[in-house]
The first five atom37 places (N, CA, C, CB, O) and aatype in JSON, in Angstrom:
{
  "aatype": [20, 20, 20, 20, 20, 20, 20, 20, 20, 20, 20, 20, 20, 20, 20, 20, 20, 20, 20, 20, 20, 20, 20, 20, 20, 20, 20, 20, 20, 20, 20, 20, 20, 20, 20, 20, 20, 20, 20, 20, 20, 20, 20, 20, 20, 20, 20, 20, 20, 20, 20, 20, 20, 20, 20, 20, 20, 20, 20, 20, 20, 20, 20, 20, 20, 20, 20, 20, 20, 20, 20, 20, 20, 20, 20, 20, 20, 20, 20, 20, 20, 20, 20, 20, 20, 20, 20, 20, 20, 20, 20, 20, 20, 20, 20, 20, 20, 20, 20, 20, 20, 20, 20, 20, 20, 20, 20, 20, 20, 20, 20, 20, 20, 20, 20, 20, 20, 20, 20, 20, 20, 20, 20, 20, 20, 20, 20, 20, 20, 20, 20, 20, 20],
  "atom_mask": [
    [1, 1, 1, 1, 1],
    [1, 1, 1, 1, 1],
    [1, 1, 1, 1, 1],
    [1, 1, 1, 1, 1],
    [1, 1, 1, 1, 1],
    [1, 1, 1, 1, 1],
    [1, 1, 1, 1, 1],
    [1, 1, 1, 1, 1],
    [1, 1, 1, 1, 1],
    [1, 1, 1, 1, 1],
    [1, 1, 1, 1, 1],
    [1, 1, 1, 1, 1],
    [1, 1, 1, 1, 1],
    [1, 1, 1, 1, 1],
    [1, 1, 1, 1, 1],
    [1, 1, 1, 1, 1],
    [1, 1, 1, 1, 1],
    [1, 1, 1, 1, 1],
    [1, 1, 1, 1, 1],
    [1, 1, 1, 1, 1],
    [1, 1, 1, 1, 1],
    [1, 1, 1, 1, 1],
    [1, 1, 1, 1, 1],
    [1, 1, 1, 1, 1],
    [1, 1, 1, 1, 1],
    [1, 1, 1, 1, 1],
    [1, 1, 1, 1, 1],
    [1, 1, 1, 1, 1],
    [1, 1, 1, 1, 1],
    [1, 1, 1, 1, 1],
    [1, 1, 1, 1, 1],
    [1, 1, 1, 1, 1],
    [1, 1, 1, 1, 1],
    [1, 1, 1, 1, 1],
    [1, 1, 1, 1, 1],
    [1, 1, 1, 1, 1],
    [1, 1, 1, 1, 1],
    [1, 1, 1, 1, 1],
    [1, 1, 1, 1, 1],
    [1, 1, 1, 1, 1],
    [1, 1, 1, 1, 1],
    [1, 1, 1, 1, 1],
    [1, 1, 1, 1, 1],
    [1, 1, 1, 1, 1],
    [1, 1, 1, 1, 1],
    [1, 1, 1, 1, 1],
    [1, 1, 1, 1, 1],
    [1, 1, 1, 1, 1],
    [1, 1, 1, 1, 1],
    [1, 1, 1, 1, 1],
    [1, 1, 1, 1, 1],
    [1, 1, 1, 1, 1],
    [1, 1, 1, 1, 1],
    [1, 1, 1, 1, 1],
    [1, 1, 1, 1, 1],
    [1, 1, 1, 1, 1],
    [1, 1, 1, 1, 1],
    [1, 1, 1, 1, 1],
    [1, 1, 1, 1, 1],
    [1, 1, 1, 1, 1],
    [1, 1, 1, 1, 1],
    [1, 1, 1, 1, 1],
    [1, 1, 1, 1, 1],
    [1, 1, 1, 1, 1],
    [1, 1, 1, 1, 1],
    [1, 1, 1, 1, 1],
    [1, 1, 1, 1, 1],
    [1, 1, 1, 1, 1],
    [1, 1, 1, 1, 1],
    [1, 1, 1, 1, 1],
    [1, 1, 1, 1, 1],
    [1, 1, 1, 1, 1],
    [1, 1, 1, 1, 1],
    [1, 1, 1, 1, 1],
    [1, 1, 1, 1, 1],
    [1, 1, 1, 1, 1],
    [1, 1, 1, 1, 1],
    [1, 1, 1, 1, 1],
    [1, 1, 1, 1, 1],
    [1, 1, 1, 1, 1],
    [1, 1, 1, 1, 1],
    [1, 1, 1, 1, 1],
    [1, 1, 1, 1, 1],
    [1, 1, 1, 1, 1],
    [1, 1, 1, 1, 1],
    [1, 1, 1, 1, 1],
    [1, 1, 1, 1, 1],
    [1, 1, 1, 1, 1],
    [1, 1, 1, 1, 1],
    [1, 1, 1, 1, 1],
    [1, 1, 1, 1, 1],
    [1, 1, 1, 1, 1],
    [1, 1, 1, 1, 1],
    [1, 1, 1, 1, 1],
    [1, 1, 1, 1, 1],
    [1, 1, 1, 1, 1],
    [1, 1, 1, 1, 1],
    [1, 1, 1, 1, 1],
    [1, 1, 1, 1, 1],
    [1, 1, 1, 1, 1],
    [1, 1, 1, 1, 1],
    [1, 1, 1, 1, 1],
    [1, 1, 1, 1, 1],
    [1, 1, 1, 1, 1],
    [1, 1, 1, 1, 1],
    [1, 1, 1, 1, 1],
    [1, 1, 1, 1, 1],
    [1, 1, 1, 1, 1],
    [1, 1, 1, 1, 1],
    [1, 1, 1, 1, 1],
    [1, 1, 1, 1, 1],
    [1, 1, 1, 1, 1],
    [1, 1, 1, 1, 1],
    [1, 1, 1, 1, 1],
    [1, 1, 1, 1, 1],
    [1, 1, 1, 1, 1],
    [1, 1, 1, 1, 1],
    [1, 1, 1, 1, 1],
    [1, 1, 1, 1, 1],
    [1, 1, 1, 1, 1],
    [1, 1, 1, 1, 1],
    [1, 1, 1, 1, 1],
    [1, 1, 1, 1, 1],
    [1, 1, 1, 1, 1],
    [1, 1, 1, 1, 1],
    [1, 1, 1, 1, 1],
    [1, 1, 1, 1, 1],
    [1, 1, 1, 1, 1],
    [1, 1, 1, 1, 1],
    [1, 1, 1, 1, 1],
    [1, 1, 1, 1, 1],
    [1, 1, 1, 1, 1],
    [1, 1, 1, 1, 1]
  ],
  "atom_positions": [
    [[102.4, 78.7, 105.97], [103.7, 78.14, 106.24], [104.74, 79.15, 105.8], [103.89, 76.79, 105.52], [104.89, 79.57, 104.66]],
    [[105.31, 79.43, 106.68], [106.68, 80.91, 106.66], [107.37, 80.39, 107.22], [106.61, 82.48, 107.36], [107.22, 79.88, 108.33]],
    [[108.95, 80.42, 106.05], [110.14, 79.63, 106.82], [110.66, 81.42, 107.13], [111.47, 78.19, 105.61], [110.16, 82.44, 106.66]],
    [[111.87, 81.25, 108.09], [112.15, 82.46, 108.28], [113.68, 82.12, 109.17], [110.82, 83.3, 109.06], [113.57, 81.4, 110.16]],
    [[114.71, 82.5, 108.89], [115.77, 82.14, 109.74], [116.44, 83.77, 109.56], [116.77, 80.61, 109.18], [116.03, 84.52, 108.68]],
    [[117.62, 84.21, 110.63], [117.81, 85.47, 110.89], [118.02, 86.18, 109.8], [118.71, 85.66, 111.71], [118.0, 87.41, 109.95]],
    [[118.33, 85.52, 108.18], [118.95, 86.59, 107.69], [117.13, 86.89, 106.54], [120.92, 86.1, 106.8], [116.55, 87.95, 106.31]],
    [[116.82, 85.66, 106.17], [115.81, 86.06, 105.32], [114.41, 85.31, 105.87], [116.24, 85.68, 103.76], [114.45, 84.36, 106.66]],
    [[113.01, 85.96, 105.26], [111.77, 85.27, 105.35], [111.48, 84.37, 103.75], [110.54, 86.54, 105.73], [112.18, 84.41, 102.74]],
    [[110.67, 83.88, 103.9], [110.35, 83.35, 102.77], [108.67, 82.7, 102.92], [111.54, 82.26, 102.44], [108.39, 81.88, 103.79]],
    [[107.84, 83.12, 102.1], [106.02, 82.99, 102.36], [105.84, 81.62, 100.99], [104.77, 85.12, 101.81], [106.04, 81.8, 99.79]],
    [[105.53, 80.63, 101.51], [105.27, 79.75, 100.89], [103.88, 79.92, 99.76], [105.22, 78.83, 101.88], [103.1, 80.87, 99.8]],
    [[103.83, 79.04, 98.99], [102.67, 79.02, 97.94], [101.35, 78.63, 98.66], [102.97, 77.92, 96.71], [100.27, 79.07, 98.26]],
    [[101.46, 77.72, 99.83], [100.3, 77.14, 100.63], [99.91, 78.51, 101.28], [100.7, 75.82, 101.78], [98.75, 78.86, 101.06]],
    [[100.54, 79.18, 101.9], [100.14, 80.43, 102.7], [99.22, 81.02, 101.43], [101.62, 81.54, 103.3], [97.99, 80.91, 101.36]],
    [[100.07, 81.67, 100.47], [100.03, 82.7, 99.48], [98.59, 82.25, 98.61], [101.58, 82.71, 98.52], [98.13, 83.05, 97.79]],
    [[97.87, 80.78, 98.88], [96.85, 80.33, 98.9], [95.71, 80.7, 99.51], [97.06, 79.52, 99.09], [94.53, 80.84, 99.2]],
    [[96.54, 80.84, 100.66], [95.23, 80.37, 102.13], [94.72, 82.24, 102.15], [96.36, 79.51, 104.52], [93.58, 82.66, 102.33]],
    [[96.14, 83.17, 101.86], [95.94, 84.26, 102.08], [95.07, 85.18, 101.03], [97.08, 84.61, 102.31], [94.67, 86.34, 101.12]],
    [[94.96, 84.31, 100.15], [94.43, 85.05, 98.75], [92.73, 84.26, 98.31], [95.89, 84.64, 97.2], [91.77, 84.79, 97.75]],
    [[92.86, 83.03, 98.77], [91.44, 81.94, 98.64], [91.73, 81.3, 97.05], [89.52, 83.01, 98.72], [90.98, 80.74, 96.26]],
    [[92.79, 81.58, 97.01], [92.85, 80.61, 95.12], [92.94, 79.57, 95.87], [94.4, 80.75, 93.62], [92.79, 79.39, 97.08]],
    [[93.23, 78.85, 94.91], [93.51, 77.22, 94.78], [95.29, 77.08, 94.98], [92.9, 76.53, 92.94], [96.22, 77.88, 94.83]],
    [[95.22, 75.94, 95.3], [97.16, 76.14, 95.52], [97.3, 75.87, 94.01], [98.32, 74.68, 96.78], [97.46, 76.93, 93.4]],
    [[97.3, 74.77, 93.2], [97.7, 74.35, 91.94], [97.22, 75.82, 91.31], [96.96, 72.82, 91.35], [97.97, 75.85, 90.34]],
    [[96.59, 76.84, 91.24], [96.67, 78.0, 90.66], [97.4, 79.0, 90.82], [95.89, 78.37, 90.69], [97.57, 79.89, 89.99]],
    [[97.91, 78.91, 92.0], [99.03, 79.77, 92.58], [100.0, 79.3, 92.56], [98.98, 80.19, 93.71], [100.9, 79.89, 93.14]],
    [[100.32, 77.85, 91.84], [101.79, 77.38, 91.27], [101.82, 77.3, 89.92], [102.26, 76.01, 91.73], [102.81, 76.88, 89.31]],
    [[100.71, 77.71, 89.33], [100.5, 77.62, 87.81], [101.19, 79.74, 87.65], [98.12, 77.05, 87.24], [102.13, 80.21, 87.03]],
    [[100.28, 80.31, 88.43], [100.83, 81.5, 88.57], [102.26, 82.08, 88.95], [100.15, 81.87, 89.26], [102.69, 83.04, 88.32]],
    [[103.2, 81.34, 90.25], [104.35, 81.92, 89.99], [105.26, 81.07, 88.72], [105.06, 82.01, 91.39], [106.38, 81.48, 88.4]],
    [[104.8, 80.19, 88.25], [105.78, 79.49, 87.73], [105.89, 80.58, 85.74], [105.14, 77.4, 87.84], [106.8, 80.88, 84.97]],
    [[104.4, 80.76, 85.78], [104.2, 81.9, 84.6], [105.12, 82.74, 85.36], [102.5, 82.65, 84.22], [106.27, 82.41, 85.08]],
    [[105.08, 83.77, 86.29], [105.89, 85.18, 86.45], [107.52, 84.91, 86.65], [105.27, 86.07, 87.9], [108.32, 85.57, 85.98]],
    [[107.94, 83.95, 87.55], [109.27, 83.13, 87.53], [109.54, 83.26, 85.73], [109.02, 81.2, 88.27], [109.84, 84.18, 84.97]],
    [[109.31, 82.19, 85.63], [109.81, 82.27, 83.84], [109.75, 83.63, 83.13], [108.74, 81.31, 82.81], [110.68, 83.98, 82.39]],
    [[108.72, 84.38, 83.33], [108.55, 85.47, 82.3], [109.17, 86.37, 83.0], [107.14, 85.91, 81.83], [109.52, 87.33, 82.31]],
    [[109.52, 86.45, 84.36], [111.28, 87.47, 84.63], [112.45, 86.89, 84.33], [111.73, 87.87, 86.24], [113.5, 87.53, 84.38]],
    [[112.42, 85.5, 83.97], [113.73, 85.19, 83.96], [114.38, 84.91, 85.44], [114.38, 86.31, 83.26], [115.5, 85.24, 85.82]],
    [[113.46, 84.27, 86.1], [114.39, 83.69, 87.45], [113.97, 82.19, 87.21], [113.89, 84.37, 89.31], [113.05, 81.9, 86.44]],
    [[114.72, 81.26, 87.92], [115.16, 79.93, 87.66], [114.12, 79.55, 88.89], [116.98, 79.55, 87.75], [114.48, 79.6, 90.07]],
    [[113.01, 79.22, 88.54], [111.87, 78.47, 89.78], [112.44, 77.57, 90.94], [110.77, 77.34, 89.02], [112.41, 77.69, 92.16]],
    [[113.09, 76.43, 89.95], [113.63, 75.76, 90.93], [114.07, 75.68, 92.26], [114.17, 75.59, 90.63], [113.84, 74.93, 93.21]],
    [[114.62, 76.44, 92.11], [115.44, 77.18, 93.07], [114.84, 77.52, 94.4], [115.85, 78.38, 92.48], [115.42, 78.08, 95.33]],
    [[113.46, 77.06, 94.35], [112.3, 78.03, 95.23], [111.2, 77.02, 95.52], [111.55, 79.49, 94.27], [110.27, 77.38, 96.24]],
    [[111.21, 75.65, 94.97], [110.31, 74.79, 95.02], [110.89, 73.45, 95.88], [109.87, 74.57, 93.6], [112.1, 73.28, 95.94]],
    [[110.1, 72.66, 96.44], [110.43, 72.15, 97.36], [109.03, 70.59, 97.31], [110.52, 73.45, 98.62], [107.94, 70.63, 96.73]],
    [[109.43, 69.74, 97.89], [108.09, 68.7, 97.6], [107.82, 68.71, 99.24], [108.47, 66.77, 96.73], [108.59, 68.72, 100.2]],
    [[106.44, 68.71, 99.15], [105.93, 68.99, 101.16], [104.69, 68.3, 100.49], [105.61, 71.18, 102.26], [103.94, 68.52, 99.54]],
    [[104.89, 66.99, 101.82], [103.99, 66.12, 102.18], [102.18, 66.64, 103.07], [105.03, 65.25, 103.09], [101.75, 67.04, 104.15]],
    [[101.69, 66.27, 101.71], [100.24, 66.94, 102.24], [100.06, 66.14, 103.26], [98.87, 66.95, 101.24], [100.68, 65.14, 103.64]],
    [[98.65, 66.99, 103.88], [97.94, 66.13, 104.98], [97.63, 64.42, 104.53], [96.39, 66.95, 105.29], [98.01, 63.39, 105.07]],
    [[96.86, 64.64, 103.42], [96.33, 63.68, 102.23], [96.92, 62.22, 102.4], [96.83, 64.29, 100.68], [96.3, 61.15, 102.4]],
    [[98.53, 62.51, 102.56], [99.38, 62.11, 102.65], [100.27, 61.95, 101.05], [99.0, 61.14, 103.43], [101.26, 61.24, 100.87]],
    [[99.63, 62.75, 100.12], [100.45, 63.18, 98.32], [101.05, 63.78, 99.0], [99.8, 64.05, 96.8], [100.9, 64.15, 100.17]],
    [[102.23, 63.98, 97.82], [103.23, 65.13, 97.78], [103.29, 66.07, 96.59], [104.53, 64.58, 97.9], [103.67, 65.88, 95.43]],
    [[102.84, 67.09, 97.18], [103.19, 68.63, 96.27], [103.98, 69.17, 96.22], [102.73, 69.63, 96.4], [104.67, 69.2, 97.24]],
    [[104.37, 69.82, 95.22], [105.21, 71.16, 95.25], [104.99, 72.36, 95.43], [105.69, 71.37, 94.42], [104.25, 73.16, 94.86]],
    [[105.87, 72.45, 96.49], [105.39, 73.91, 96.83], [106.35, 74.92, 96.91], [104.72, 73.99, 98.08], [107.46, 74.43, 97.08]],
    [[106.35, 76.36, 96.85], [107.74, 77.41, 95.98], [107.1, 77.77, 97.67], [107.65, 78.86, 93.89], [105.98, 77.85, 98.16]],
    [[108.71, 77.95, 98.25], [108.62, 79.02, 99.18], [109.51, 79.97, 98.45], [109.05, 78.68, 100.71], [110.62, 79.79, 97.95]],
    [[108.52, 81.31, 98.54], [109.32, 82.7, 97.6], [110.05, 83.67, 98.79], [107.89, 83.92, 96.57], [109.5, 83.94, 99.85]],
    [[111.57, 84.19, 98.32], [111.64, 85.71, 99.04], [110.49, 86.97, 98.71], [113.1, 86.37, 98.55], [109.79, 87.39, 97.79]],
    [[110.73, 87.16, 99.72], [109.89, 88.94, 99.12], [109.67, 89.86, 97.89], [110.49, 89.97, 99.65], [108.66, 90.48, 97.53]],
    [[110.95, 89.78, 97.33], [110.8, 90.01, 96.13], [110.29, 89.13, 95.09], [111.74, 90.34, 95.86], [109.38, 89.5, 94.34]],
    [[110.95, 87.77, 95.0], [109.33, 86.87, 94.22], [108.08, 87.15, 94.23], [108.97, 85.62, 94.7], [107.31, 87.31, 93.28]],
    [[107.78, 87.25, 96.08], [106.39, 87.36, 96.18], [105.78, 88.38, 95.85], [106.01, 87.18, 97.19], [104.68, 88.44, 95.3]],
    [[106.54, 89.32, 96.2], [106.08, 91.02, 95.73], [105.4, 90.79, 93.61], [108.35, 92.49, 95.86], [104.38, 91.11, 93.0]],
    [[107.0, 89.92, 93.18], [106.6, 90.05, 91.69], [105.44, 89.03, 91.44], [107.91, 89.71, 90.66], [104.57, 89.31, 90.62]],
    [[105.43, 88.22, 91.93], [103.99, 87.11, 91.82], [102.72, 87.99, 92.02], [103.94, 85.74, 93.21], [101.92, 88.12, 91.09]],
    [[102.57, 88.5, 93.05], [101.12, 88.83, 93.82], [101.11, 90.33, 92.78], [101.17, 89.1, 96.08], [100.15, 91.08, 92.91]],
    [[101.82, 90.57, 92.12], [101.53, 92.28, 91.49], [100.5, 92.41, 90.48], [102.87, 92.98, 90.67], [100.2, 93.43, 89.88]],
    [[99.99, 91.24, 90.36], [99.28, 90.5, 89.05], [97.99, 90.56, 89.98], [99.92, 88.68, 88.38], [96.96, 90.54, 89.3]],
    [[97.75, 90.63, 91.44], [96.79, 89.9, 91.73], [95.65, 91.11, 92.41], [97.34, 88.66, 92.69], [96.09, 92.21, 92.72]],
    [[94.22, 90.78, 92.58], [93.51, 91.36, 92.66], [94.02, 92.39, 94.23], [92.34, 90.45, 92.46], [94.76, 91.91, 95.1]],
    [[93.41, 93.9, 94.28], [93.84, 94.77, 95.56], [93.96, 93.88, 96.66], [92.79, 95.94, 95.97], [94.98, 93.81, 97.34]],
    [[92.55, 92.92, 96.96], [92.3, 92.81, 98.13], [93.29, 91.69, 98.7], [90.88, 92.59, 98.27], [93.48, 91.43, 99.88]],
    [[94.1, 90.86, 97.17], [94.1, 89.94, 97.67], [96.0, 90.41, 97.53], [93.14, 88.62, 97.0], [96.77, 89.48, 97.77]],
    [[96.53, 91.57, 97.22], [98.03, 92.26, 97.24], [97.65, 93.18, 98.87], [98.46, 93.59, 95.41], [98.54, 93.88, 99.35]],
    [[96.61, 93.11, 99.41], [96.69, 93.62, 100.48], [96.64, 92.57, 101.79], [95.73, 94.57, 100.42], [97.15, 93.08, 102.79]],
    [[96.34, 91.74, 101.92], [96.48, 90.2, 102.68], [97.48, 89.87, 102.79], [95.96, 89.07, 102.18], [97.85, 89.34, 103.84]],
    [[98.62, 90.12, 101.33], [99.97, 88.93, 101.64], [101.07, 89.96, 102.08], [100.63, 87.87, 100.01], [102.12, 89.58, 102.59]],
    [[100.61, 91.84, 101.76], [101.22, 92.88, 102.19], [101.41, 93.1, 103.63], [100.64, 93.8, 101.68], [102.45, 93.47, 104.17]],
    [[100.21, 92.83, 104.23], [99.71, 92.9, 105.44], [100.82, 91.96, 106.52], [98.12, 92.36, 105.3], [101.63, 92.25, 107.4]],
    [[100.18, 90.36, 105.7], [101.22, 89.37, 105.87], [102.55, 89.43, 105.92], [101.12, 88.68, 105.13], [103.04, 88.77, 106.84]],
    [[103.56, 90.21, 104.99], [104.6, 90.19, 104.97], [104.83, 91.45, 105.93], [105.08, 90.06, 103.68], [105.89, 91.28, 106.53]],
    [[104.34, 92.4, 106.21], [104.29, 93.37, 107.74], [104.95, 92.26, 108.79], [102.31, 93.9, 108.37], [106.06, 92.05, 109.28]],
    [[103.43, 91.59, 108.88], [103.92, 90.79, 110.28], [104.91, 90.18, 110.24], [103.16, 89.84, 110.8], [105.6, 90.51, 111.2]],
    [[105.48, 89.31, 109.53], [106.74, 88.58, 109.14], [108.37, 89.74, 109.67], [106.54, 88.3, 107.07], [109.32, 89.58, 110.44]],
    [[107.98, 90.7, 108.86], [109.2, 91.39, 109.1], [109.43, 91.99, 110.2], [109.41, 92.2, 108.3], [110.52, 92.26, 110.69]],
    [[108.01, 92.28, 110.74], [107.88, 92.6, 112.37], [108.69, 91.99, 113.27], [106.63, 92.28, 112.92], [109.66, 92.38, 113.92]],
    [[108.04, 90.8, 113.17], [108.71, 89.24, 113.59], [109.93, 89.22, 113.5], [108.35, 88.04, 112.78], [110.5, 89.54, 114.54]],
    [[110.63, 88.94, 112.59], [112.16, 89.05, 112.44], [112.79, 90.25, 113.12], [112.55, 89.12, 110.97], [113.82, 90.18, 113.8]],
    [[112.06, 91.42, 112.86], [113.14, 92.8, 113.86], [113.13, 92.39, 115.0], [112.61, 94.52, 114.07], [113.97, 93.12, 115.53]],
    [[112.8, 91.79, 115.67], [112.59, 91.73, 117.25], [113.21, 90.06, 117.5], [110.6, 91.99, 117.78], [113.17, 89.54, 118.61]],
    [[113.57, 89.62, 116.75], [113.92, 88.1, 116.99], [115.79, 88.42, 117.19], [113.33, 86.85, 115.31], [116.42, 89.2, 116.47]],
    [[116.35, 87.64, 118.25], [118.04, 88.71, 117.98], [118.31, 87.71, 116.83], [119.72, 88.78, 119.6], [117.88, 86.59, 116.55]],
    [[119.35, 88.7, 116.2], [119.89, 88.26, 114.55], [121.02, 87.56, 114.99], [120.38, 89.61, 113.31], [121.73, 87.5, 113.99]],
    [[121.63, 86.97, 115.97], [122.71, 86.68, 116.26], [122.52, 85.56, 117.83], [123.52, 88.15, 116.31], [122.27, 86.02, 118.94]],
    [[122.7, 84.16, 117.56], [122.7, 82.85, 118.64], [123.66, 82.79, 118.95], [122.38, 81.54, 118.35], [124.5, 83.49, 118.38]],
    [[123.92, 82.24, 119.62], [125.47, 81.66, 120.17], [125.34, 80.14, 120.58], [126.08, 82.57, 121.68], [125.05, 79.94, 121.76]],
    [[125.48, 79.21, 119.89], [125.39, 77.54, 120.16], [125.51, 77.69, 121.77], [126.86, 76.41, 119.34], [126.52, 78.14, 122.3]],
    [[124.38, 77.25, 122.48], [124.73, 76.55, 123.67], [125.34, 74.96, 124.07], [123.66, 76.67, 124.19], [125.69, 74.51, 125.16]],
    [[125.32, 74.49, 123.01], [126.21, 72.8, 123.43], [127.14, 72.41, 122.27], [124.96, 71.21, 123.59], [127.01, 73.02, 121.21]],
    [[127.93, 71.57, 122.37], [128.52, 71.32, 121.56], [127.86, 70.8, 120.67], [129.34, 70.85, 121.85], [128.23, 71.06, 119.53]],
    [[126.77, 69.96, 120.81], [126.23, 69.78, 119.02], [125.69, 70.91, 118.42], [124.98, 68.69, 118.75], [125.74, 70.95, 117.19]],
    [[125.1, 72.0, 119.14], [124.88, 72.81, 118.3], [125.95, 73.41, 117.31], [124.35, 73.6, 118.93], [125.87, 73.63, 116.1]],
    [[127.05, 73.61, 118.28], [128.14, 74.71, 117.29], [128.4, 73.48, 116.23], [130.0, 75.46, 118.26], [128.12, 73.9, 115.1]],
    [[128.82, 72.19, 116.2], [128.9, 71.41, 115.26], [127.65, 71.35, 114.2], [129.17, 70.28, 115.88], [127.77, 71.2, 112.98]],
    [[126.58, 71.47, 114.83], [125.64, 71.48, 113.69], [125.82, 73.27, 112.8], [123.83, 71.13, 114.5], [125.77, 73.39, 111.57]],
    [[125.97, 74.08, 113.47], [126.11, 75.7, 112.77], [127.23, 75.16, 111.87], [126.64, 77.3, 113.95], [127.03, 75.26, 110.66]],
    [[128.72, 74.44, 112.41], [129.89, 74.72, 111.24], [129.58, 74.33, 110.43], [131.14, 74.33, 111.22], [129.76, 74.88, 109.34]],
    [[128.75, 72.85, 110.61], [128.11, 72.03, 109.32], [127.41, 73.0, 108.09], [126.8, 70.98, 109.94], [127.61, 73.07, 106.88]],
    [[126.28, 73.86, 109.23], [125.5, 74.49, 107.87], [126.57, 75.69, 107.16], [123.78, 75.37, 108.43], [126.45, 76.21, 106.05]],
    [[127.66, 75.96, 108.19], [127.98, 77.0, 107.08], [128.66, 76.41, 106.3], [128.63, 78.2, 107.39], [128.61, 76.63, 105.09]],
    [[129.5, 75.48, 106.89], [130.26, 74.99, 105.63], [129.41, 74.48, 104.49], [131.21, 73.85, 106.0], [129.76, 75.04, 103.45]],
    [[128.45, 73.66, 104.3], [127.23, 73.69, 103.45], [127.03, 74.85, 102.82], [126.07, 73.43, 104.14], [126.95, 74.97, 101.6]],
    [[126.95, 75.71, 103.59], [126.48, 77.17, 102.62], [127.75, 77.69, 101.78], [125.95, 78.67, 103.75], [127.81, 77.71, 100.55]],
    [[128.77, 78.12, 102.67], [130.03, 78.4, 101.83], [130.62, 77.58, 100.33], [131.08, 78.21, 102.87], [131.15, 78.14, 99.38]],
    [[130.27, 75.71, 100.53], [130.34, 75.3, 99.63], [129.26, 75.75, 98.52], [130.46, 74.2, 99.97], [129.75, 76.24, 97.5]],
    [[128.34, 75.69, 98.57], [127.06, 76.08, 98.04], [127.36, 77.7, 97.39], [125.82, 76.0, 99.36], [127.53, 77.83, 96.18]],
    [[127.38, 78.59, 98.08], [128.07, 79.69, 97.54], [129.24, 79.17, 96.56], [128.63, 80.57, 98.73], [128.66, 79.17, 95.47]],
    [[130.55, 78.73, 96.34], [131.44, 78.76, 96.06], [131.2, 78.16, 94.58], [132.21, 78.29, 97.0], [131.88, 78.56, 93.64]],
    [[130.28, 77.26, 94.44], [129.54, 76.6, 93.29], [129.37, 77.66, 92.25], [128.09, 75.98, 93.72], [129.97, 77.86, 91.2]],
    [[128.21, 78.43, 92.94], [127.0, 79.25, 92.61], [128.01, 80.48, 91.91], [125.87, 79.73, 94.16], [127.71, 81.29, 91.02]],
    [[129.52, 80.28, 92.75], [130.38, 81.96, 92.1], [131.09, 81.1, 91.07], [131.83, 83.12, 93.4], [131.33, 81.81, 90.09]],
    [[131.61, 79.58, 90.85], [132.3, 79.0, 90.06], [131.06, 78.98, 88.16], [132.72, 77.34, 91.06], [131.4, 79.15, 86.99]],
    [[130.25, 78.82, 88.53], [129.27, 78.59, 87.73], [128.86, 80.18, 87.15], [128.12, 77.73, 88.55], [128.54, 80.3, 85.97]],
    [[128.88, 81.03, 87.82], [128.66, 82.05, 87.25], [129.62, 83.28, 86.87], [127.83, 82.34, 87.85], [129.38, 84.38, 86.38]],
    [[131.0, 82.56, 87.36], [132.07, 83.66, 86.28], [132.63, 83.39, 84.87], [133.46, 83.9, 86.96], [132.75, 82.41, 84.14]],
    [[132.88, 84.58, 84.83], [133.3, 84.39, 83.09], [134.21, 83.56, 82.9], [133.87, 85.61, 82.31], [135.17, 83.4, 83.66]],
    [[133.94, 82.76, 81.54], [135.06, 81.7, 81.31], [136.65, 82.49, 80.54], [134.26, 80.39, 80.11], [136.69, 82.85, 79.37]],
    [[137.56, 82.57, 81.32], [138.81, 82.92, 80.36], [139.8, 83.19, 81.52], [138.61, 84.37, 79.2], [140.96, 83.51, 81.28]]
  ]
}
């Protein structure tokens, strides 16, 4: 499972599973050790996705650089699978155009929506992280 929209990819923990043969609950026991011990905020990256089963897990979809720092820990064969993996991904994206143009009016209403979503979201994220004075 690879979410991927024009500007970034992101390789989920279920993939980063399937691609390596661990166990998923070991490969969330694993980024959640490397997350913490760099000092990035997990959260941020985890998400609850309804198993087949029909439970719900958590599962971290990581950027590249997460994944890069997660998998650096992990055996050759299995930093060469999600390497390989993230090839194709970025492949994928060069060739996808970086730029839509809403064909109907709900679309462009649904785009202002997400940016305005994002811009608010940004605006948080810069309120919360400048210096107080």
């Amino acid at each position: 499972m690879v979410a991927m929209d024009s500007q970034s990819a992101t390789m989920s923990s279920l993939e980063i599973a399937g691609l390596t043969g661990k166990q998923h609950k070991n490969v969330i026991v694993d980024i959640e050790n490397v997350l913490r011990q760099a000092g990035i905020e997990g959260a941020k990256f985890s998400a609850p996705f309804k198993m087949p089963s029909g439970q719900t897990a958590k599962v971290y979809n990581l950027p590249r650089l997460e994944c890069d720092l997660v998998i650096s820990g992990y055996s050759v064969p299995y930093r060469m699978a999600i390497i390989k993996r993230w090839h194709e991904l970025e492949l994928k994206q060069l060739e996808q155009p970086q730029f839509r143009l809403p064909q109907t009016y709900a679309e462009a209403l649904k785009e202002l929506g997400e940016t305005v979503e994002e811009l608010d979201s940004l605006r948080i994220r810069v309120e919360k992280e400048a210096p107080l004075g």
